[in-house]
C-alpha positions in Angstrom: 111.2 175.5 -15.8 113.9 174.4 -13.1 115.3 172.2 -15.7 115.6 174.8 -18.5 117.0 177.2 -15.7 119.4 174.8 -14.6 120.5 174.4 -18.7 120.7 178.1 -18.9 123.5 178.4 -16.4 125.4 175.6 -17.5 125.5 176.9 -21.0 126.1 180.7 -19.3 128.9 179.0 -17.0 130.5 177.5 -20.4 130.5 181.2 -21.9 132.3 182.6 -19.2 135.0 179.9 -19.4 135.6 180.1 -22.9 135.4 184.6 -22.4 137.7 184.0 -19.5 140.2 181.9 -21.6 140.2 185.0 -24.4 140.6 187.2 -21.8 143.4 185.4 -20.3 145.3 185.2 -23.8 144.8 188.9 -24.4 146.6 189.7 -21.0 149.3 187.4 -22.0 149.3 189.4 -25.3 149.4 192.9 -23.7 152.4 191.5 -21.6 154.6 191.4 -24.7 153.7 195.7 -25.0 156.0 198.1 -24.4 156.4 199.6 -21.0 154.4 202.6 -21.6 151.5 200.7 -23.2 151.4 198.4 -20.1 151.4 200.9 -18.0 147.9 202.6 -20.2 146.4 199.6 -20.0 146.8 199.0 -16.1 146.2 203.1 -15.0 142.7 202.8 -17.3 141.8 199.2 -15.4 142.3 201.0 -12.5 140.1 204.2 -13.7 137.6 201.9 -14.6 137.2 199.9 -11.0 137.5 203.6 -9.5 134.7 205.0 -11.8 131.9 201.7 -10.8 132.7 202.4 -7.4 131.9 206.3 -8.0 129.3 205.0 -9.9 127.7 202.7 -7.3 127.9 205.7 -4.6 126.5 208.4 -6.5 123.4 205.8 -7.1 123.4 205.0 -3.2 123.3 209.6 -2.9 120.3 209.7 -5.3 118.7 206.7 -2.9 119.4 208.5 0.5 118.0 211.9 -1.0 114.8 210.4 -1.6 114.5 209.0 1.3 115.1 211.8 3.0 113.1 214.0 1.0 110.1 211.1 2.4 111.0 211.4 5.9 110.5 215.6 5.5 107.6 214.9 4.0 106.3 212.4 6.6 107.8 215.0 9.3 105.7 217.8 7.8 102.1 215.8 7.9 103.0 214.4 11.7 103.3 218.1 12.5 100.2 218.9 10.8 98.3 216.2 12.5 99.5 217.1 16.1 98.6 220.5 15.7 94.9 219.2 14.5 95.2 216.8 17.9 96.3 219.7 20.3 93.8 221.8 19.4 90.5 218.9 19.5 92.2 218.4 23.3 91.8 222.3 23.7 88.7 221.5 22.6 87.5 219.0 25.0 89.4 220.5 27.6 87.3 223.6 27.9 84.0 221.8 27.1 84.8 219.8 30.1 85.1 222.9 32.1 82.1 224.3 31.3 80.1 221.3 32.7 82.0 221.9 35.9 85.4 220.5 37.2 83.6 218.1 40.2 84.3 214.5 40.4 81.4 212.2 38.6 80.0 211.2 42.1 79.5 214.3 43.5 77.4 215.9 40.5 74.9 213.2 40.1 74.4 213.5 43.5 73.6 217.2 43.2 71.0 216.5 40.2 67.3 216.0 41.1 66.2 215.6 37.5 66.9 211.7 36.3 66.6 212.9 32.7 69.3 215.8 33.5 71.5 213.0 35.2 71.1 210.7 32.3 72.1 213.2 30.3 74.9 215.1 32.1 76.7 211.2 32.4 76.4 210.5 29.2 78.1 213.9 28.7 81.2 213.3 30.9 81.7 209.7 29.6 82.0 210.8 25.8 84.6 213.8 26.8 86.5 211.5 29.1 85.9 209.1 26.2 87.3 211.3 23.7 90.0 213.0 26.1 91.6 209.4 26.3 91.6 208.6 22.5 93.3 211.6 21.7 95.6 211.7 24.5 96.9 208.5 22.7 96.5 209.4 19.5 98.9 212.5 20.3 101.3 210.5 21.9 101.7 208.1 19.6 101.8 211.0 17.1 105.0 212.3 19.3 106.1 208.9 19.0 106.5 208.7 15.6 107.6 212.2 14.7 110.5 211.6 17.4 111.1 208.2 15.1 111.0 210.5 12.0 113.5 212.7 13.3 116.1 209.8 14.4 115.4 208.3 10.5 116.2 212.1 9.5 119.2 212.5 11.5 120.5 208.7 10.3 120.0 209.9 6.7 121.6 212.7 7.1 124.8 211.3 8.4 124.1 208.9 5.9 124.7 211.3 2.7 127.5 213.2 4.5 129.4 210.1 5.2 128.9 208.7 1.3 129.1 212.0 -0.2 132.8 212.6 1.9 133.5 208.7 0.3 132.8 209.9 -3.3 135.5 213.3 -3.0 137.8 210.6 -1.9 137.1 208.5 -5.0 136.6 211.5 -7.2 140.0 212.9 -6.1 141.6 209.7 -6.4 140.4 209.7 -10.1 141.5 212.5 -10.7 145.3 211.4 -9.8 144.9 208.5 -11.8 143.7 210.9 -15.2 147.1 212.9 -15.0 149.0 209.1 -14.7 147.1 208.2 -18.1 148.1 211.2 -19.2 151.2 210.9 -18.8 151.3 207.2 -20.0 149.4 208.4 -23.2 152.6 210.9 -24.0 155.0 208.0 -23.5 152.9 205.8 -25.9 151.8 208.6 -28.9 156.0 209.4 -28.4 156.9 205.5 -29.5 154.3 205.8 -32.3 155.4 208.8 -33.4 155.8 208.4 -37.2 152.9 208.0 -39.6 154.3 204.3 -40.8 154.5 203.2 -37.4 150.7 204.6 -36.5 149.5 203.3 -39.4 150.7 199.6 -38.3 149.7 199.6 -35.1 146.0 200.5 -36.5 146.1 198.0 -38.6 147.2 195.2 -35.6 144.9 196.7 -33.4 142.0 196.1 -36.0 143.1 192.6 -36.5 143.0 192.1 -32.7 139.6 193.2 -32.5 138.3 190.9 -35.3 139.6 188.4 -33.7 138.8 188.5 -30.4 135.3 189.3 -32.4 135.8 185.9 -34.1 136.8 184.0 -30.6 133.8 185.7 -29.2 131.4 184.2 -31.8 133.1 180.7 -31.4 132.1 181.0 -27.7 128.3 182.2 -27.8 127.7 179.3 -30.6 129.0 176.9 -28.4 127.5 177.7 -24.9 124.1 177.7 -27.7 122.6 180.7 -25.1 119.2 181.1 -25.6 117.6 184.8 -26.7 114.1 185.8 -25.8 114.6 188.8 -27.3 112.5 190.8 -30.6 114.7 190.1 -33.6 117.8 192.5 -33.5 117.1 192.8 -37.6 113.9 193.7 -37.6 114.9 196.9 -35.2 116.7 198.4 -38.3 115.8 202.3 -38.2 114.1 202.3 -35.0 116.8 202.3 -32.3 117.8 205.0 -30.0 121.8 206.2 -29.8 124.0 205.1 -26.9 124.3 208.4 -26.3 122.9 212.1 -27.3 125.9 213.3 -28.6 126.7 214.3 -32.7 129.0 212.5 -34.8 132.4 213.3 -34.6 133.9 210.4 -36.9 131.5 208.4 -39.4 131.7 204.8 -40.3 134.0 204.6 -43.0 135.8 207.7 -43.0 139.4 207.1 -43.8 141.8 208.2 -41.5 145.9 207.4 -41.3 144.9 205.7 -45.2 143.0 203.4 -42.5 138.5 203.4 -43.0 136.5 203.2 -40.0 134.6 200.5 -39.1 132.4 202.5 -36.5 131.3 206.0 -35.4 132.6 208.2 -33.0 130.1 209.8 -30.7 131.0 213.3 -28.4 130.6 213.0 -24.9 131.5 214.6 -21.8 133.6 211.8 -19.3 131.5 210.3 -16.8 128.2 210.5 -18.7 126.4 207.3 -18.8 126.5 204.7 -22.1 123.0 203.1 -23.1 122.5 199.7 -24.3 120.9 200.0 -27.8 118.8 196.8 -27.8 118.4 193.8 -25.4 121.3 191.4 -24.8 123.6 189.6 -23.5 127.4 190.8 -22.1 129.7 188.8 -24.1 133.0 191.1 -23.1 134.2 193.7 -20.8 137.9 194.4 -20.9 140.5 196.5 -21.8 141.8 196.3 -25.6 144.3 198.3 -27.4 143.1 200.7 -29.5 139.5 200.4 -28.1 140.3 200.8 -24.4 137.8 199.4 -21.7 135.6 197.8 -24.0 131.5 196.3 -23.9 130.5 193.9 -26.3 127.1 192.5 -26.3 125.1 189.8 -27.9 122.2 190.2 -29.4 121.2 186.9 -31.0 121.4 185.9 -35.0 125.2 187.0 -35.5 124.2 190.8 -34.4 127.1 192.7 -32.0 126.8 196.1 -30.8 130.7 197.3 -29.6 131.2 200.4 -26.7 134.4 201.5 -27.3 136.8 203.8 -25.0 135.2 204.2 -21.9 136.1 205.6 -18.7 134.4 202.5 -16.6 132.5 199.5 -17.5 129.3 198.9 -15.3 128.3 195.6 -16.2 130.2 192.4 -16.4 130.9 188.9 -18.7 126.8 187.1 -19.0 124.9 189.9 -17.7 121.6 190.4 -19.4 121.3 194.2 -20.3 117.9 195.7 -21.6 117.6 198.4 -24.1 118.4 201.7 -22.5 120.2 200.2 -19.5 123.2 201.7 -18.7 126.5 199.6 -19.3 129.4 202.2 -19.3 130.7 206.1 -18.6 131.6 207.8 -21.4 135.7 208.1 -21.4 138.6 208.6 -23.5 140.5 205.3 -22.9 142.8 203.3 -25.6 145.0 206.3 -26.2 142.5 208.4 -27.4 143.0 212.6 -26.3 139.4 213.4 -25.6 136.2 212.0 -24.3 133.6 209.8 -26.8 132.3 207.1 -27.4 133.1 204.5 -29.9 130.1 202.9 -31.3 129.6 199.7 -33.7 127.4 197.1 -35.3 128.9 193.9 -36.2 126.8 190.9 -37.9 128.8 187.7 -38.2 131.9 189.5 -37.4 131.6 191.9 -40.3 131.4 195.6 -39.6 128.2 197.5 -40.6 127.0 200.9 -40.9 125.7 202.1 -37.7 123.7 205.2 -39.0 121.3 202.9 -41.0 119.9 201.5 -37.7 119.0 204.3 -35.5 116.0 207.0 -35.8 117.7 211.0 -36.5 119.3 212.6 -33.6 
């Protein structure tokens, strides 16, 4: 087992490097954009390590809230149980009284009968008995609910202080939005004519088949192992990445250019599903896609996430079906939130609708 673990991040450490390397050349490429385009890419990089971080806090919220819905809850029954214990040390209390409030000593002295002695003393030791046990029990019970109310407190602070964190990030997101915005008019003005669009679809489709075909080169050769149910034999069953209809089907011609995926509606923010097990295999920015997820799923099969607004999971990361790998977005130039969705097998674009149940 060690050995084969050891294997398995040697071959997953060869990945990387070879991902790194394509990464690196498609920086190098997106240096040679115009200043507007550079200036997209970088504002949507920056969205994206802004929205994790958002990301990451709004999980550490949903964390704190339970916790602090457990601490009300244990608050609630340490009440309840001193208010039990208060009222069995009434209890005692009075019972005590009634036998009389003189030392021990003084009434067995003042009993004749050795039957009534045996019994009175028996008596006073199982109330002073019982008087001591929940005298501790109670304070312990104070204890703890004074512990409970310090874990409260803590909490408390807790969500104010990452919930004022989060309107920082949010508002800071916010200001980065109206920058892409503002780079996105700068870009859509130098591609302006219908020629022009037209080419720049057609180079941003070649990029992405070959960075699809550099991808391939580098899971064959770090040979990564897949302990994973056959992606083909999942054909019809799978869930959608995301709830939302179908704006733009798989090839539907637009700009005399046919689309090799679907575009799914969305609302920014809203979280991306994996469809199947898998393995990470990109997570960049790309032009015309935007910030990108491309994973693996064994025998030539790739499922693409296109345009998102942040990328939650990172270059070798195993993902499971359902997990969530990226926030819906509208990144890549693209005017309004969705997500792009595709199936590739052996680099050659598929139609997505063929694999999933109706939605």
């Amino acid at each position: 087992m060690a050995a084969d673990q050891q294997a398995t991040q040697s071959q997953l450490s060869k990945l990387k490097k070879s991902i790194n390397q394509v990464q690196a050349n498609l920086k190098r490429d997106q240096k040679k954009q115009s200043t507007a385009e550079h200036s997209l890419a970088a504002t949507e990089q920056e969205i994206n390590e802004l929205g994790k971080q958002v990301y990451q806090l709004d999980k550490k919220l949903a964390l704190l809230g339970n916790d602090l819905s457990g601490f009300e809850m244990e608050k609630s029954r340490l009440e309840k149980s001193l208010q039990e214990s208060r009222g069995r040390l009434e209890q005692i209390i009075r019972q005590q009284y009634r036998l009389g409030a003189q030392p021990r000593l003084f009434m067995l002295l003042n009993q004749r009968d050795p039957e009534q002695i045996s019994r009175m003393t028996h008596y006073y030791d199982r109330f002073s008995t019982a008087q001591v046990v929940e005298m501790t029990q109670f304070q312990t019970l104070l204890r703890n609910l004074k512990s409970t109310h310090l874990s409260i407190d803590s909490t408390q602070q807790n969500i104010k202080s990452s919930r004022d964190n989060l309107q920082a990030k949010l508002v800071e997101l916010q200001t980065l939005r109206v920058q892409r915005q503002q780079s996105l008019a700068a870009v859509k003005k130098q591609v302006s004519s219908a020629q022009a669009k037209l080419k720049q679809l057609n180079i941003d489709k070649k990029r992405l088949e070959k960075l699809l075909s550099e991808i391939e080169k580098s899971v064959s050769s770090a040979n990564l192992t897949q302990n994973n149910k056959a992606f083909v034999s999942l054909r019809g069953k799978l869930q959608w990445p995301v709830k939302g209809k179908i704006l733009r089907a798989y090839g539907n011609v637009k700009d005399n250019l046919s689309y090799d995926g679907v575009l799914l509606a969305g609302t920014t923010g809203s979280a991306v599903a994996a469809v199947h097990h898998g393995r990470v295999v990109f997570a960049d920015w790309l032009r015309g896609y935007g910030l990108l997820t491309i994973i693996d799923h064994g025998d030539g099969y790739m499922s693409l996430y296109g345009q998102n607004d942040s990328l939650l999971k990172e270059t070798g990361d195993w993902v499971s079906q359902g997990e969530s790998v990226a926030t819906i977005g509208s990144s890549g130039g693209n005017n309004d939130p969705g997500l792009y969705f595709a199936i590739r097998h052996k680099g050659k674009a598929i139609n997505p609708k063929r694999w999933f149940v109706a939605q």
